[in-house]
VOTI-531221 format. One line per 8 residues: number of its first residue (from 0); for each residue x, y, z of N, C-alpha, C, O. Coordinates in steps of 0.2 Angstrom, whole numbers, always signed. Example, Ala and Ser with C-alpha at 12.3 -4.5 7.8 and 13.67 -1.06 7.14 Angstrom:
# VOTI-531221
0> +66/-28/+39/+62/-22/+39/+66/-16/+39/+71/-17/+42 ~ +64/-11/+35/+68/-5/+36/+64/+0/+39/+67/+6/+40
//
This chain:
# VOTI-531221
0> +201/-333/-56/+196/-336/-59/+191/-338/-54/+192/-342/-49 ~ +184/-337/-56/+177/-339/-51/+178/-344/-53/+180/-347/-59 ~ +174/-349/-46/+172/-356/-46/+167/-359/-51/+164/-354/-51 ~ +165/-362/-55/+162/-366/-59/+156/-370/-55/+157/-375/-51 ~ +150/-367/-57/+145/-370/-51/+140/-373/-55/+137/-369/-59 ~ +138/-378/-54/+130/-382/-58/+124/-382/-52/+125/-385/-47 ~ +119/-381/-52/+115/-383/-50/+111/-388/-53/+110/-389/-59 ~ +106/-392/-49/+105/-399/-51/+97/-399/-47/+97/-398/-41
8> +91/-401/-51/+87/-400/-49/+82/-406/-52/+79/-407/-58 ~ +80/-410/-46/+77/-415/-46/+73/-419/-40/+76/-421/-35 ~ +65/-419/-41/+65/-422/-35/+68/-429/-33/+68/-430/-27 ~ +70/-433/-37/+74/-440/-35/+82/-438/-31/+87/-434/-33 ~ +81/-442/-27/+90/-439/-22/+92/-444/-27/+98/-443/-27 ~ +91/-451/-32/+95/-454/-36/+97/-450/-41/+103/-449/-42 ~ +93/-447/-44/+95/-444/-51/+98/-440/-49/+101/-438/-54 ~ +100/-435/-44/+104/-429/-42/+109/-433/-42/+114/-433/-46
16> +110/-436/-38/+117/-437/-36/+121/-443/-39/+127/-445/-38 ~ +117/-446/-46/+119/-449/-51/+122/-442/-56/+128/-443/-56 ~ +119/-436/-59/+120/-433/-61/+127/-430/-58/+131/-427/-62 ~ +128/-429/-52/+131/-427/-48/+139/-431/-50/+143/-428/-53 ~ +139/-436/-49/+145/-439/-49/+148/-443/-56/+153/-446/-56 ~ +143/-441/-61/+145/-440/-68/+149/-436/-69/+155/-438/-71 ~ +147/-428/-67/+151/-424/-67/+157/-423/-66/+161/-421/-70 ~ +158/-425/-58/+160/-425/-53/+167/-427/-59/+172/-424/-61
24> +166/-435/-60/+171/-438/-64/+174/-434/-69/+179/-435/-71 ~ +171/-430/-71/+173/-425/-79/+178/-420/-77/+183/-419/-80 ~ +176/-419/-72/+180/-412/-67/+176/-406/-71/+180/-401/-73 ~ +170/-405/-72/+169/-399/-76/+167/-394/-73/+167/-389/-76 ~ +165/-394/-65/+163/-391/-60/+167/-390/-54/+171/-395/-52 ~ +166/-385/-51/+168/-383/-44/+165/-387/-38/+166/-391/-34 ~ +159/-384/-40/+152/-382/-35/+150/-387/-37/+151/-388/-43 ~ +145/-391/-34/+138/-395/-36/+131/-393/-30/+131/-395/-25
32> +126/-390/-32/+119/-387/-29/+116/-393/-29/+118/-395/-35 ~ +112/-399/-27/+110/-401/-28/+100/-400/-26/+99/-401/-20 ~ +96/-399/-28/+89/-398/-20/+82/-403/-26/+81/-406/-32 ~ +80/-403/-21/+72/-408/-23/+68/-402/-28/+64/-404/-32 ~ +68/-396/-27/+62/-392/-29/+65/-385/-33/+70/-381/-31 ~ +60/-384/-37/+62/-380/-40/+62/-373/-35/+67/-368/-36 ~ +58/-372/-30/+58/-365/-26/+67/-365/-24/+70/-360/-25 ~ +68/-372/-22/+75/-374/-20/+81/-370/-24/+86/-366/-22
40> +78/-371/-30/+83/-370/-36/+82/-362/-36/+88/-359/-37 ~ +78/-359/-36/+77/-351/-37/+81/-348/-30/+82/-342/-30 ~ +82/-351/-25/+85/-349/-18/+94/-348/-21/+98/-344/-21 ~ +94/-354/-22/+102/-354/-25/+104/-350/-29/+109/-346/-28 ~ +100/-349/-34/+102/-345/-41/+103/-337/-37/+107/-333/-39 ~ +98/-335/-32/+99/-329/-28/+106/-328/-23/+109/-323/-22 ~ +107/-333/-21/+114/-333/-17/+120/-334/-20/+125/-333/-17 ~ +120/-337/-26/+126/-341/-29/+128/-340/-35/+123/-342/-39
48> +133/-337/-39/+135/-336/-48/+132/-346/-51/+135/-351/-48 ~ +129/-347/-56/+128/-353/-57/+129/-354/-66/+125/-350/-70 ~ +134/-359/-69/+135/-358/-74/+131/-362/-79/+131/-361/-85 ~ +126/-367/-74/+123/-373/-80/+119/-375/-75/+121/-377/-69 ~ +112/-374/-77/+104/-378/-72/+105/-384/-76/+107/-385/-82 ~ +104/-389/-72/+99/-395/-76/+92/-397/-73/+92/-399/-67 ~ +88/-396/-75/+81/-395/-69/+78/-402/-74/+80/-402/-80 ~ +72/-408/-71/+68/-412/-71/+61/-407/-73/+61/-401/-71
56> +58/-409/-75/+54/-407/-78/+46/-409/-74/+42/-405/-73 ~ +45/-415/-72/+41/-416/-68/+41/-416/-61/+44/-421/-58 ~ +38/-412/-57/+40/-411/-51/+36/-408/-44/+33/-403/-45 ~ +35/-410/-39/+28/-406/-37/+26/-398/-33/+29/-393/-31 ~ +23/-399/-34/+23/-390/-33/+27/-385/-41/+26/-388/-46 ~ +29/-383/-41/+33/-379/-48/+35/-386/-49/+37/-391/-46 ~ +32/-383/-57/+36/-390/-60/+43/-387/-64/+43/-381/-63 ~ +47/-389/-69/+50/-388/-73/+49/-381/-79/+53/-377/-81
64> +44/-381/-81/+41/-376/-87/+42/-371/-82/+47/-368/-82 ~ +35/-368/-77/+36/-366/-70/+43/-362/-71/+44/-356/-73 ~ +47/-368/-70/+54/-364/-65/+57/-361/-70/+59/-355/-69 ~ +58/-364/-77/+59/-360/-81/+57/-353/-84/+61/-349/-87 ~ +50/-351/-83/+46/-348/-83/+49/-340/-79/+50/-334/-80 ~ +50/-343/-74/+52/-339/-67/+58/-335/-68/+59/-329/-66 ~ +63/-342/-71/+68/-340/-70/+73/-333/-77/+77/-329/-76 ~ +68/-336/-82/+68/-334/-88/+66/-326/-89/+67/-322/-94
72> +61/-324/-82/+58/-317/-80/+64/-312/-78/+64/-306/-79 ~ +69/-315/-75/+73/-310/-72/+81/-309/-77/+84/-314/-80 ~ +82/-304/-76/+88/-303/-80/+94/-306/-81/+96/-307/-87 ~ +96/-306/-73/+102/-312/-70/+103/-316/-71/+109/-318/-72 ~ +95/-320/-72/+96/-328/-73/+97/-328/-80/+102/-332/-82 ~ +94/-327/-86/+91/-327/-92/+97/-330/-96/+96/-336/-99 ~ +103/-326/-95/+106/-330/-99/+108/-338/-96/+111/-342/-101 ~ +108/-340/-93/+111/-346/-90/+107/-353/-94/+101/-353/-95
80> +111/-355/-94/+109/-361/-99/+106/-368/-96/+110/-370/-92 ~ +100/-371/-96/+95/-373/-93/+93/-380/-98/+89/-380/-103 ~ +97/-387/-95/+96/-392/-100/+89/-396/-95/+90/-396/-89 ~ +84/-397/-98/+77/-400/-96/+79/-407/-96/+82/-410/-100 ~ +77/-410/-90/+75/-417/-89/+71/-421/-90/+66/-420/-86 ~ +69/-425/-95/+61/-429/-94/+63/-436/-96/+68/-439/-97 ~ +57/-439/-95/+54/-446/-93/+51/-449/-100/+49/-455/-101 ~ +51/-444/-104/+46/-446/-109/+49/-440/-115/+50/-434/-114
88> +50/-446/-122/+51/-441/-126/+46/-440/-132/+44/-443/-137 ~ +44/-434/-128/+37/-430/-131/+39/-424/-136/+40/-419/-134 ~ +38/-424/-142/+40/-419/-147/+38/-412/-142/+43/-408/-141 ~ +30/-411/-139/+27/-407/-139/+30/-403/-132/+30/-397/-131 ~ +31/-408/-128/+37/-407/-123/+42/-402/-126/+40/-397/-128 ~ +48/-405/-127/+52/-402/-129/+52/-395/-133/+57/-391/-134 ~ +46/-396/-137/+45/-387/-141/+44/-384/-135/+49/-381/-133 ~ +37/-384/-131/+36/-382/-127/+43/-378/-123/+44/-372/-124
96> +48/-382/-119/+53/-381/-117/+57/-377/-120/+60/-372/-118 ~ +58/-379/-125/+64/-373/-131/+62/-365/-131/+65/-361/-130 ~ +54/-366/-133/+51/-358/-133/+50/-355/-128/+47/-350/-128 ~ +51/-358/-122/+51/-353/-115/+58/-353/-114/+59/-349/-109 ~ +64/-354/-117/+71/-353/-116/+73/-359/-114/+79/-359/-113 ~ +71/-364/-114/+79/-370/-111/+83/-371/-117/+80/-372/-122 ~ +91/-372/-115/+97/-374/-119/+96/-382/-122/+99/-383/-128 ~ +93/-385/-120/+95/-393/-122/+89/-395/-117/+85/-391/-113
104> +90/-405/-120/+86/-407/-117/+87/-413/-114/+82/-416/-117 ~ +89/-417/-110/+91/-425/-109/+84/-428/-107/+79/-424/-105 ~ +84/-435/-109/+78/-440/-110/+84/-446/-102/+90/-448/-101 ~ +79/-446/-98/+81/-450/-92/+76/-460/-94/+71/-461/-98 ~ +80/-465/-91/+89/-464/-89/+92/-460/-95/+90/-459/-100 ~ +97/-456/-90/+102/-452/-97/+108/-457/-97/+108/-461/-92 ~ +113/-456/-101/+120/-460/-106/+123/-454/-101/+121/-448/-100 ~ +129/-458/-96/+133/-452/-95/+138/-449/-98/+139/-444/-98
112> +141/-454/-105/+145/-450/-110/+139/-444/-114/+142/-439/-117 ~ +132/-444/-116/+129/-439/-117/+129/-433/-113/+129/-427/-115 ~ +128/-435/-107/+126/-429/-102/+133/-425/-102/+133/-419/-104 ~ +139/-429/-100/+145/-424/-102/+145/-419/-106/+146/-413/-105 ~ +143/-425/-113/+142/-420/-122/+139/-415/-119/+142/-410/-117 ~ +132/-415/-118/+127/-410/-118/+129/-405/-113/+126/-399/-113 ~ +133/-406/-107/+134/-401/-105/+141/-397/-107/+141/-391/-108 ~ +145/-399/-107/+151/-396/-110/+149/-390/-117/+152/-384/-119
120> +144/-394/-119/+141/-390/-124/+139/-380/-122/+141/-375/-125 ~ +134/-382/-117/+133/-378/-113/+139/-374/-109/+140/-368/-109 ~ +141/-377/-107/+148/-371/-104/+150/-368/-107/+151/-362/-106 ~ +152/-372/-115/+156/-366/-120/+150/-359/-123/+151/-353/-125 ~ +144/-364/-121/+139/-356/-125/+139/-352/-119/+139/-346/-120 ~ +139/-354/-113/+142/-348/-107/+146/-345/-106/+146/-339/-105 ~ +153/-349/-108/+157/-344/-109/+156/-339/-114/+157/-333/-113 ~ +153/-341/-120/+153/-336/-126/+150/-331/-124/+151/-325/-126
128> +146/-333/-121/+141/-325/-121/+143/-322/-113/+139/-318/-112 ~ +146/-323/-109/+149/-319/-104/+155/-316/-107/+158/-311/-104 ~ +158/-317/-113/+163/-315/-116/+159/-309/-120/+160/-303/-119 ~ +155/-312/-123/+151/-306/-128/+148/-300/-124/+148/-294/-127 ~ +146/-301/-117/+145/-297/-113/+150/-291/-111/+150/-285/-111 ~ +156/-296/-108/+161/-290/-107/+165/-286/-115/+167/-280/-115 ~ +164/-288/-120/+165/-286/-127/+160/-279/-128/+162/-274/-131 ~ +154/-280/-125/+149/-275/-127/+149/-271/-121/+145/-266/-121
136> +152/-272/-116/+153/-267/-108/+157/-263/-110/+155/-258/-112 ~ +163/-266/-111/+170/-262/-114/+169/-259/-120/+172/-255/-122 ~ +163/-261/-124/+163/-255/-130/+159/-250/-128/+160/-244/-131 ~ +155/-251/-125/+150/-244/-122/+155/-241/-119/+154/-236/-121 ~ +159/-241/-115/+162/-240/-111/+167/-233/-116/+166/-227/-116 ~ +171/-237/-117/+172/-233/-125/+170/-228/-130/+174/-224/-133 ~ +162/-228/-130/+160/-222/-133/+158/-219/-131/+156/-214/-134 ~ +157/-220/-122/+157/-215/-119/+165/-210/-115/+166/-204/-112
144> +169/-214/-116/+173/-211/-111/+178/-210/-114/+180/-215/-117 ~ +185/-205/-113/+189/-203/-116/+194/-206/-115/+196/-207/-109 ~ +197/-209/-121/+203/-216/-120/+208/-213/-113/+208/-215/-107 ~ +213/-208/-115/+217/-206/-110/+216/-204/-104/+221/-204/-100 ~ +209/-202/-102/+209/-198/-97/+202/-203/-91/+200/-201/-85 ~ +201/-207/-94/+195/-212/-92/+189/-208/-90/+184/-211/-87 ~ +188/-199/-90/+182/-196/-89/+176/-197/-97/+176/-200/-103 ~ +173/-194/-95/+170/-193/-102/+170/-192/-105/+176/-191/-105
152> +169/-191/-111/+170/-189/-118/+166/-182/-120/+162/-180/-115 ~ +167/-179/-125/+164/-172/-128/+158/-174/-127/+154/-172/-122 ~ +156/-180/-134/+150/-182/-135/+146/-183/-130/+141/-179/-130 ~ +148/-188/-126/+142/-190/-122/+141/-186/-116/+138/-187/-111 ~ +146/-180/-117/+143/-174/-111/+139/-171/-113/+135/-168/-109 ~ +139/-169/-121/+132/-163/-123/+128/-168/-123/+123/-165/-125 ~ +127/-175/-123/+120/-178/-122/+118/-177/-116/+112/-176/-114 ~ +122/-177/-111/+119/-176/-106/+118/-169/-103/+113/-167/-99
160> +123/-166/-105/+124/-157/-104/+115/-156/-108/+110/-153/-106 ~ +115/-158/-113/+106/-154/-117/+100/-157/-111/+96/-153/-108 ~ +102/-162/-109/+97/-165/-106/+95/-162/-99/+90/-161/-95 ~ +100/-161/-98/+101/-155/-86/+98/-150/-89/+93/-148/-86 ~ +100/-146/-96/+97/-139/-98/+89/-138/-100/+85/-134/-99 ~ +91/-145/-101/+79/-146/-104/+77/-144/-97/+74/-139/-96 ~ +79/-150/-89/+80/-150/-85/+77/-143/-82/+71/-140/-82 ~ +82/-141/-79/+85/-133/-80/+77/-129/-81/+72/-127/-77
168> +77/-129/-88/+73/-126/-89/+66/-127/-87/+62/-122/-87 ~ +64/-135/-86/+57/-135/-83/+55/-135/-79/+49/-135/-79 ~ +60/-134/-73/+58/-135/-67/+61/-127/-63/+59/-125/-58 ~ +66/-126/-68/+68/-118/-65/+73/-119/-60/+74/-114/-56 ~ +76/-124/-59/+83/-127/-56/+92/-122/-61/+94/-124/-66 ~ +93/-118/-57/+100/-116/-58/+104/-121/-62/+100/-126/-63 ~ +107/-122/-64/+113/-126/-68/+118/-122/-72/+116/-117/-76 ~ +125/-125/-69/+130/-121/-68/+136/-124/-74/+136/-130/-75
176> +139/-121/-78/+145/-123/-82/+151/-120/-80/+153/-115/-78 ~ +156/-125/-79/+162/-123/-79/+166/-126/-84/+164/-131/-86 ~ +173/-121/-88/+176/-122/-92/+184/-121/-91/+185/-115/-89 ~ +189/-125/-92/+194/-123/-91/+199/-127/-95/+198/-132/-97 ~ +205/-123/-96/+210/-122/-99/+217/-124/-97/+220/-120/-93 ~ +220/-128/-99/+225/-128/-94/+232/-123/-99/+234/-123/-105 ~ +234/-120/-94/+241/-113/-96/+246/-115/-100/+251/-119/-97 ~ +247/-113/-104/+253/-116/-109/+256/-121/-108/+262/-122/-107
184> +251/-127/-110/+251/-133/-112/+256/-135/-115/+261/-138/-112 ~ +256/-131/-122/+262/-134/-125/+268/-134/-123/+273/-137/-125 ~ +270/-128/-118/+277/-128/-116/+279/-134/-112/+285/-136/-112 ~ +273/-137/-108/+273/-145/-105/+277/-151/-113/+283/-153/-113 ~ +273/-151/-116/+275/-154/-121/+281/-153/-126/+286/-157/-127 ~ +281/-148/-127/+287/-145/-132/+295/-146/-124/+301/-145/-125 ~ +293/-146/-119/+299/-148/-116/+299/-153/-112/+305/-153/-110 ~ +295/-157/-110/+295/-164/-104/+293/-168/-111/+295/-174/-111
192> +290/-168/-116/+286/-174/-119/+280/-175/-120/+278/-174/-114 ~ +276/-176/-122/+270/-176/-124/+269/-184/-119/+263/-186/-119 ~ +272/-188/-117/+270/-192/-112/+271/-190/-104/+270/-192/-99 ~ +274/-186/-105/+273/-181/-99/+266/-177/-100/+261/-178/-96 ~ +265/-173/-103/+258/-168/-105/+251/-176/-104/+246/-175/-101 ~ +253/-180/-107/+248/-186/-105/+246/-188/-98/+241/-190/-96 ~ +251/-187/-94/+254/-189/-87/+247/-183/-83/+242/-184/-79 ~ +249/-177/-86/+247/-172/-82/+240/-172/-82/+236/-170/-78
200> +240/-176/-91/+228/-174/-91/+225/-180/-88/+219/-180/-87 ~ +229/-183/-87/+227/-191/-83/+228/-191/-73/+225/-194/-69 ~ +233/-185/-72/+231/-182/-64/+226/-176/-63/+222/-176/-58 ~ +227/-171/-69/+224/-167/-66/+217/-172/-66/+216/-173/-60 ~ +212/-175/-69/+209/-180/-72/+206/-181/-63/+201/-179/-60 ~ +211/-187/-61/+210/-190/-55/+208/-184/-49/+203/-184/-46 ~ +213/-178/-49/+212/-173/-44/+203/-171/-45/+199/-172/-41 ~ +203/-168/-49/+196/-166/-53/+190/-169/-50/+185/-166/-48
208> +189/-177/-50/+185/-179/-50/+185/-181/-41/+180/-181/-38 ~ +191/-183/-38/+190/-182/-31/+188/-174/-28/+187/-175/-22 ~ +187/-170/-30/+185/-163/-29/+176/-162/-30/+173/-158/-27 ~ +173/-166/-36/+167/-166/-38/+161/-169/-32/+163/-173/-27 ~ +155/-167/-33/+151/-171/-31/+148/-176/-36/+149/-176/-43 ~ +146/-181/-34/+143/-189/-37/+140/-186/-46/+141/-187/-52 ~ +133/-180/-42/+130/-181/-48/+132/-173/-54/+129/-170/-58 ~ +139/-172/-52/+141/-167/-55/+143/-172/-63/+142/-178/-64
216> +145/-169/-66/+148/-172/-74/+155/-169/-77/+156/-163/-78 ~ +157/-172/-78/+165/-170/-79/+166/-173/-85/+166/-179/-86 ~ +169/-167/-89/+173/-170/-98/+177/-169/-99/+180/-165/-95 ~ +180/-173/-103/+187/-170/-108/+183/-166/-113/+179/-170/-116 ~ +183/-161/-114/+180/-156/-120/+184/-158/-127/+181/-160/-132 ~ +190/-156/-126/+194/-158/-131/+203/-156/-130/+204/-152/-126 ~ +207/-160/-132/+214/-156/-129/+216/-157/-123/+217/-162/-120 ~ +217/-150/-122/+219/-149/-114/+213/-144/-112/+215/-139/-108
224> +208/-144/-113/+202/-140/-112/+196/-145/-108/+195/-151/-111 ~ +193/-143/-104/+189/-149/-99/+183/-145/-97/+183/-139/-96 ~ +177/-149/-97/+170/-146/-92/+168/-149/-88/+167/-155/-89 ~ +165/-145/-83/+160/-149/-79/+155/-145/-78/+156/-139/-79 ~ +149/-147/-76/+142/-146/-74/+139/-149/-69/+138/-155/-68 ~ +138/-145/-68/+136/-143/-60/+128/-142/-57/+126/-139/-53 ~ +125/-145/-61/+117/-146/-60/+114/-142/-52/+117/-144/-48 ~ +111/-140/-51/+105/-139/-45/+112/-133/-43/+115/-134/-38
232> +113/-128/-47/+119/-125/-44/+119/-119/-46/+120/-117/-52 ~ +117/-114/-40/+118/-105/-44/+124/-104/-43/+128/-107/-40 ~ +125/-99/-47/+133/-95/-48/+137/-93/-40/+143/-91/-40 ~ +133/-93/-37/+135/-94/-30/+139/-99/-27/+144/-98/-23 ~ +137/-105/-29/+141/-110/-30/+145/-113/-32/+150/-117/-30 ~ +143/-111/-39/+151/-111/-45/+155/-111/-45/+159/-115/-47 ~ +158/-103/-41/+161/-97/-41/+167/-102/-36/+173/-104/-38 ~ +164/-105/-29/+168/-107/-25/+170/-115/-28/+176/-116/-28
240> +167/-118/-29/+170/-125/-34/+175/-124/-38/+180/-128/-38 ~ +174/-119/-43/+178/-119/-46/+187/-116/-44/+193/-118/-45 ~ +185/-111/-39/+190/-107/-36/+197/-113/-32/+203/-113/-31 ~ +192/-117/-30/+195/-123/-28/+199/-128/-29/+203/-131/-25 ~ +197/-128/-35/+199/-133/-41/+207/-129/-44/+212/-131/-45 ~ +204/-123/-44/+212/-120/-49/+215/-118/-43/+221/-118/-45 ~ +214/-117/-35/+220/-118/-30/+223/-125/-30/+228/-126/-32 ~ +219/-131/-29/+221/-136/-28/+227/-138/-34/+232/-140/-33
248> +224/-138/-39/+230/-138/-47/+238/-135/-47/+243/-138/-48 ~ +236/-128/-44/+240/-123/-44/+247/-128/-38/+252/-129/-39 ~ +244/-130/-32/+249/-132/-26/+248/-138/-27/+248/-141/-21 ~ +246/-144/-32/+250/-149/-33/+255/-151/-37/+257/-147/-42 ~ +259/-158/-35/+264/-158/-38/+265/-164/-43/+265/-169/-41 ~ +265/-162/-48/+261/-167/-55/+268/-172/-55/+274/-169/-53 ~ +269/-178/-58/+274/-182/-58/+278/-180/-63/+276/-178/-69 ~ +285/-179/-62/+291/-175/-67/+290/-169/-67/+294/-166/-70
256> +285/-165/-63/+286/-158/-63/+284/-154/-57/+280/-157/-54 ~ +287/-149/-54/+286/-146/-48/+279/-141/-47/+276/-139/-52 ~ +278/-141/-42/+272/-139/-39/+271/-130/-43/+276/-126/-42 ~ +266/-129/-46/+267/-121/-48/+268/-121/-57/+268/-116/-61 ~ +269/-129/-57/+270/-128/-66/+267/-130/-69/+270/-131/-74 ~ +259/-132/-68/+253/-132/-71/+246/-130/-68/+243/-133/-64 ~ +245/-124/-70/+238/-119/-70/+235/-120/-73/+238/-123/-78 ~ +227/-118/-73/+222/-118/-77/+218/-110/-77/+219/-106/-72
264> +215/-110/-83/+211/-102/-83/+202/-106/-82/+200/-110/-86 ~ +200/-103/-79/+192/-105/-81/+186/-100/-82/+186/-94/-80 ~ +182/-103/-85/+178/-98/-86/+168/-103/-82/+166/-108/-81 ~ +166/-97/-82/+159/-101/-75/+153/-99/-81/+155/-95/-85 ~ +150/-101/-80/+143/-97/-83/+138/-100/-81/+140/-106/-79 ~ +131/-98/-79/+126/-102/-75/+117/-98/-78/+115/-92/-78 ~ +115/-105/-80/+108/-102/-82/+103/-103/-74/+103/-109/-72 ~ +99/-100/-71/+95/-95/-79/+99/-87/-80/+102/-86/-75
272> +98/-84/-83/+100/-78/-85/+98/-75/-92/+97/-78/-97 ~ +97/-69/-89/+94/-65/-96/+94/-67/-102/+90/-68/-106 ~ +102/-69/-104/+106/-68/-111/+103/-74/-112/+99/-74/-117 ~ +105/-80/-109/+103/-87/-110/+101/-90/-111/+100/-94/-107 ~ +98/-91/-118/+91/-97/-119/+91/-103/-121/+87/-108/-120 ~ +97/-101/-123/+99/-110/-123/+104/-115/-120/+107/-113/-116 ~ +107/-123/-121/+110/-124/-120/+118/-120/-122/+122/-119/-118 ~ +120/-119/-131/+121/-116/-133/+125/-110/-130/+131/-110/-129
280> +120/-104/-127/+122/-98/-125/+126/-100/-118/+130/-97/-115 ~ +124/-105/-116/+129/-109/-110/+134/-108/-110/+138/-104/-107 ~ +134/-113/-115/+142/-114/-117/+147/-108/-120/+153/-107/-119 ~ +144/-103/-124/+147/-96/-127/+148/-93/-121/+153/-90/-121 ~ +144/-93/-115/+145/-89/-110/+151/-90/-107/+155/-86/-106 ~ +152/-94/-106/+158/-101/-102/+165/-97/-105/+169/-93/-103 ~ +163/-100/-112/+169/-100/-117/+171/-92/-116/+177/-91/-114 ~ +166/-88/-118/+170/-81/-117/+172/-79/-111/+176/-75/-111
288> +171/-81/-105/+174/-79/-99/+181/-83/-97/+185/-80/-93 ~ +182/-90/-100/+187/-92/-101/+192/-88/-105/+197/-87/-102 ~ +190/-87/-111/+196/-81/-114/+195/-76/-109/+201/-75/-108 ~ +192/-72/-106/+195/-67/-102/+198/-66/-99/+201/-61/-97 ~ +198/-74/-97/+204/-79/-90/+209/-78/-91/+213/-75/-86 ~ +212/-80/-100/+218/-78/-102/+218/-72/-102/+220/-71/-97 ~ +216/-69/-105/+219/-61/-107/+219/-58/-102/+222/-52/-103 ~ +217/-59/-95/+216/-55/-91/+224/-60/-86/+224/-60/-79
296> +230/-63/-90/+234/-66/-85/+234/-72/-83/+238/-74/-80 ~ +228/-76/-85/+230/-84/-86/+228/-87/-77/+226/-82/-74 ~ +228/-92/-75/+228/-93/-68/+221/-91/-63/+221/-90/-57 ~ +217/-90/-67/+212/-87/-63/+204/-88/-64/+203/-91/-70 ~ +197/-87/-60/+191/-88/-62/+191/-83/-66/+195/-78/-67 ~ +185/-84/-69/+181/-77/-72/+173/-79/-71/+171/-85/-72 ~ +169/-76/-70/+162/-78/-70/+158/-73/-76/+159/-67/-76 ~ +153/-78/-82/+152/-73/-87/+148/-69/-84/+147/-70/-78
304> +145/-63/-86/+140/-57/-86/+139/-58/-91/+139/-53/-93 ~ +138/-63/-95/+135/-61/-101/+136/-62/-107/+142/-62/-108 ~ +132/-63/-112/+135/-63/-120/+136/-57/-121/+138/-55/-126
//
């Protein structure tokens, strides 16, 4: 678990370090920032994870609204919870504050059993929403990528597969498809286990993607059936990526099974070409040259010529 860090911002070295040692008594923090000035305060926030500002409101140079103002511009900081300090309880103050983003508000002298309240307050709205953050990471996460195999998913390949193709097309850049199959899958399953056949789409998986470059894209299609694309890429280039991919598979040795007892068939296709108009005829192309993988003995490239 990360340290728990407050920063504290006030030009009085009293009221910091009275705020300080409120705290301090509570145990609520790790870290205590203390600085005179709001610039101060934006230095830390750049070097430091910080889970609760409490900034003074009147101050020289950037005052409080200011820093809020600033702070409230950048992404990182935005969500962090920001209780305002003032001297004077002014309704129009505190609107003012609320509607530029701060959490709360303390009225100085502050009650240290208030300042506790009000901050403890704030921690638990930090935690919530650093929690709802990773809630909504891990769900995107989710609908893009294939529970078992942690690559992509179908879907969100043909969103990006349409999109290299528009690509492709407007700029007159190659772009390459590969498809493949892995060879009598189910005799994997119907005799080691289907957590074995699991084992195998979760290495071939790992093997795969150490073989790629960064801006290539790699799916689970569906099954035991997988693609990649290959953007900025003529069939010159395909031809040997893929070639490579089915030696490497072929002479590894998958957990529970010996080296030689999982092959793949692939099929290549790359626009532009005649037949090709769309992203579509891509994909058909692919596919039929993968059946020909099989039929012509399984274990091997095939590159299309065509619909």
């Amino acid at each position: 678990m990360s340290d728990r860090n407050i920063l504290i911002i006030d030009d009085s070295s009293t009221i910091r370090h009275g705020i300080h040692l409120v705290l301090k008594q509570a145990r609520l923090f790790d870290n205590y920032f203390e600085v005179a000035s709001a610039m101060e305060g934006l230095e830390i926030l750049e070097e430091y994870p910080v889970e609760v500002v409490i900034c003074d409101i009147v101050m020289p140079g950037m005052d409080g609204f200011e820093f809020l103002r600033e702070m409230k511009s950048q992404d990182d900081y935005r969500d962090i919870p920001v209780v305002l300090l003032t001297g004077q309880e002014s309704v129009e103050k505190k609107i003012k504050g609320l509607d530029m983003g701060a959490s709360d508000y303390l009225l100085k002298p502050f009650d240290p059993g208030e300042l506790i309240a009000r901050v403890k307050v704030q921690l638990k709205v930090k935690r919530l929403q650093d929690e709802l953050k990773v809630a909504k990471q891990r769900y995107k996460e989710l609908s893009l990528t294939d529970y078992l195999t942690q690559i992509f998913n179908r879907r969100h390949f043909m969103e990006l597969f349409d999109l290299e193709f528009s690509r492709s097309m407007r700029y007159g850049h190659p772009l390459s498809l590969v498809i493949f199959d892995l060879d009598d899958f189910k005799h994997i399953n119907d005799n080691f286990g289907h957590l074995q056949g699991d084992k195998v789409l979760r290495q071939l998986s790992d093997l795969v993607k150490s073989e790629i470059r960064s801006y290539d894209v790699f799916a689970r299609y569906g099954g035991e059936e997988f693609v990649l694309m290959l953007p900025q890429t003529p069939v010159e280039g395909a031809f040997p990526v893929a070639e490579k991919i089915r030696e490497k598979l072929e002479k590894f040795k998958f957990e529970g099974l010996g080296r030689g007892e999982v092959t793949i068939s692939i099929g290549v296709s790359t626009y532009p070409h005649d037949d090709i108009q769309d992203s579509k005829d891509l994909i058909s192309a692919a596919d039929t040259a993968l059946y020909e993988a099989k039929e012509n003995g399984k274990n091997q490239v095939v590159v299309s010529k065509g619909l």
